[in-house]
C-alpha positions as CSV (number, residue, x, y, z in Angstrom):
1,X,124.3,111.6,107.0
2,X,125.3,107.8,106.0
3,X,128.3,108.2,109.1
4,X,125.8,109.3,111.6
5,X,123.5,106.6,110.2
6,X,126.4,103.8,111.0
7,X,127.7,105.5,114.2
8,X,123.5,105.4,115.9
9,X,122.5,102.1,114.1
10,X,126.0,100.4,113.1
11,X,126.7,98.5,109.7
12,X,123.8,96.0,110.1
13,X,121.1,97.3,111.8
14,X,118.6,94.7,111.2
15,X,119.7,91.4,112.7
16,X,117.1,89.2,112.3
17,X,116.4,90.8,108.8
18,X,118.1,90.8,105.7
19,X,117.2,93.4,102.3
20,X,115.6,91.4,99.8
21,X,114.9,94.2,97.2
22,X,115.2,97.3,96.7
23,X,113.4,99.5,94.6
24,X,111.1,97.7,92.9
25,X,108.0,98.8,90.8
26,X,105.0,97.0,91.1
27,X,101.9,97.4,89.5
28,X,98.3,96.0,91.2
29,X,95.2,96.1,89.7
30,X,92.1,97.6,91.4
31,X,89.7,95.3,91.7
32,X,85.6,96.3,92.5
33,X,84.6,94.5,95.8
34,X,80.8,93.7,94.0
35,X,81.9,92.1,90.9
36,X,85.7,90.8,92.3
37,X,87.1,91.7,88.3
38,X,89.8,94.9,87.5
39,X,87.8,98.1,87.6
40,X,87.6,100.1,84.8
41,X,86.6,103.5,83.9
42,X,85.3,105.0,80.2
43,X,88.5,107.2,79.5
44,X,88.2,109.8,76.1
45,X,91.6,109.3,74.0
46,X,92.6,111.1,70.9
47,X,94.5,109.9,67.9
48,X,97.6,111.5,67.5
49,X,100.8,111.0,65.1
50,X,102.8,109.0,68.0
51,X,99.6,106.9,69.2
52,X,97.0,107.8,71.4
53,X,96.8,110.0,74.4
54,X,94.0,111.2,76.7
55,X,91.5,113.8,75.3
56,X,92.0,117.6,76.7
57,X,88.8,119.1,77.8
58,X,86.6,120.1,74.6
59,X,88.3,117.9,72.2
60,X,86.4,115.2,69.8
61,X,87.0,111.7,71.8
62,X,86.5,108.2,71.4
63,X,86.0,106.6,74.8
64,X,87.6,103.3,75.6
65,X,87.1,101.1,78.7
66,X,90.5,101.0,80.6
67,X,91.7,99.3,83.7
68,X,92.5,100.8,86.5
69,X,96.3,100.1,88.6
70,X,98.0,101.6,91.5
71,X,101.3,101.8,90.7
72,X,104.7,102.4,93.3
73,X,108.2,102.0,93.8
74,X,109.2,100.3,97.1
75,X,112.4,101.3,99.0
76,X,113.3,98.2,100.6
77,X,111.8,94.8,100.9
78,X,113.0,93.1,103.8
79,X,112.7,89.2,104.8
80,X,113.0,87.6,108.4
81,X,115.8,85.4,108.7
82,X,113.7,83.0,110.2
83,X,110.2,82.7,109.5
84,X,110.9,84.3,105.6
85,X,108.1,86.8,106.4
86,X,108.2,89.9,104.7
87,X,108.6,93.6,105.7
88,X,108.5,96.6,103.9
89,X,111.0,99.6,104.8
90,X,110.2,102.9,103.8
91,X,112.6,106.0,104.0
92,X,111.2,109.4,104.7
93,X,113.0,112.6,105.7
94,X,111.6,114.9,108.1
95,X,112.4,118.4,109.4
96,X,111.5,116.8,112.6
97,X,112.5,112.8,112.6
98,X,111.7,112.5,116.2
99,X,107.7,113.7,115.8
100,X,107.1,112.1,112.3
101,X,105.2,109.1,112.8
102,X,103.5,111.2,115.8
103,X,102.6,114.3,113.7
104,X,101.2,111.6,111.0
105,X,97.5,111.7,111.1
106,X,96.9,110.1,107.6
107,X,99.4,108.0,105.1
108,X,97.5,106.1,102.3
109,X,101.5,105.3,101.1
110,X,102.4,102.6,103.2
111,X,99.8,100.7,103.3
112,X,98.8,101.1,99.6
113,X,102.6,100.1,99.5
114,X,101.9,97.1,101.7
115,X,99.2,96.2,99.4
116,X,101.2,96.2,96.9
117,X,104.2,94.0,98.5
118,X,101.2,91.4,98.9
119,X,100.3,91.6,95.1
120,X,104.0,91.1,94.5
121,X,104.1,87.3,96.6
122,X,100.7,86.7,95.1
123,X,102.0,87.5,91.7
124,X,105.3,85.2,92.2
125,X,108.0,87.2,93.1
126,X,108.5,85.9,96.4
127,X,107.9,82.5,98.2
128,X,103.7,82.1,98.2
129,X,103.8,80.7,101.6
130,X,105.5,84.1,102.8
131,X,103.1,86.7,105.3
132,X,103.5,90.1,104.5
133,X,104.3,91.4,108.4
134,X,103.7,95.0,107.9
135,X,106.0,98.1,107.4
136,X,108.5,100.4,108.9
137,X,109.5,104.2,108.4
138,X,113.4,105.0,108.2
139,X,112.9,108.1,109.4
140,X,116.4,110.6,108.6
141,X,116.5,114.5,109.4
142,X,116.6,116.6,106.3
């Protein structure tokens, strides 16, 4: 796969970009559009002899309020060589490469994922004055 990779694309394929990062865990919170703070939701938890865990259905709970996060792993994080913009690179395989993004009628990954590259310069991990650019699929035949 990786020699037919370098043989279509060749050892650099993106020119004006460079990779930045690569799979990195990031962790946003979700925050309520009327109030503007970190949702939560009343979750039940049991005590148990290792700490607490979530209460199975029909067991005695204590509810706590807990914060809600979405949570993922980004592929690649990629930076213009010029502007320092941002772009994230996802890789997907497909039975079909060529129809993928075609056949695609709805992906909440990428751009939950592109939210959370935007948490991650709002958070400090990259320069603050860097734009987020968007996303692109690296699409390879399984």
């Amino acid at each position: 796969m990786l020699e037919g990779y370098v043989r279509q694309w060749g050892k650099f394929p993106f020119k004006a970009w460079k990779v930045v990062d690569v799979e990195i865990a990031v962790a946003a919170p979700v925050i309520s559009p009327r109030s503007g703070k970190v949702y939560r939701t009343r979750v039940p938890i049991v005590e148990t002899s290792d700490g607490w865990r979530v209460a199975r259905n029909g067991e005695k709970a204590e509810l706590v309020s807990m914060p809600w996060y979405q949570i993922g792993r980004l592929d690649a994080v990629l930076q213009h060589r010029t502007s320092n913009d941002l772009l994230l690179h996802e890789f997907k395989t497909s039975g079909n490469p060529i129809s993928f993004t075609r056949d695609l009628h709805l992906d909440t990954q990428i751009p939950g994922y592109t939210r959370l590259l935007q948490y991650a310069v709002k958070s400090g991990r990259y320069d603050s004055q860097v734009k987020v650019q968007g996303y692109q699929y690296d699409v390879i035949g399984s």
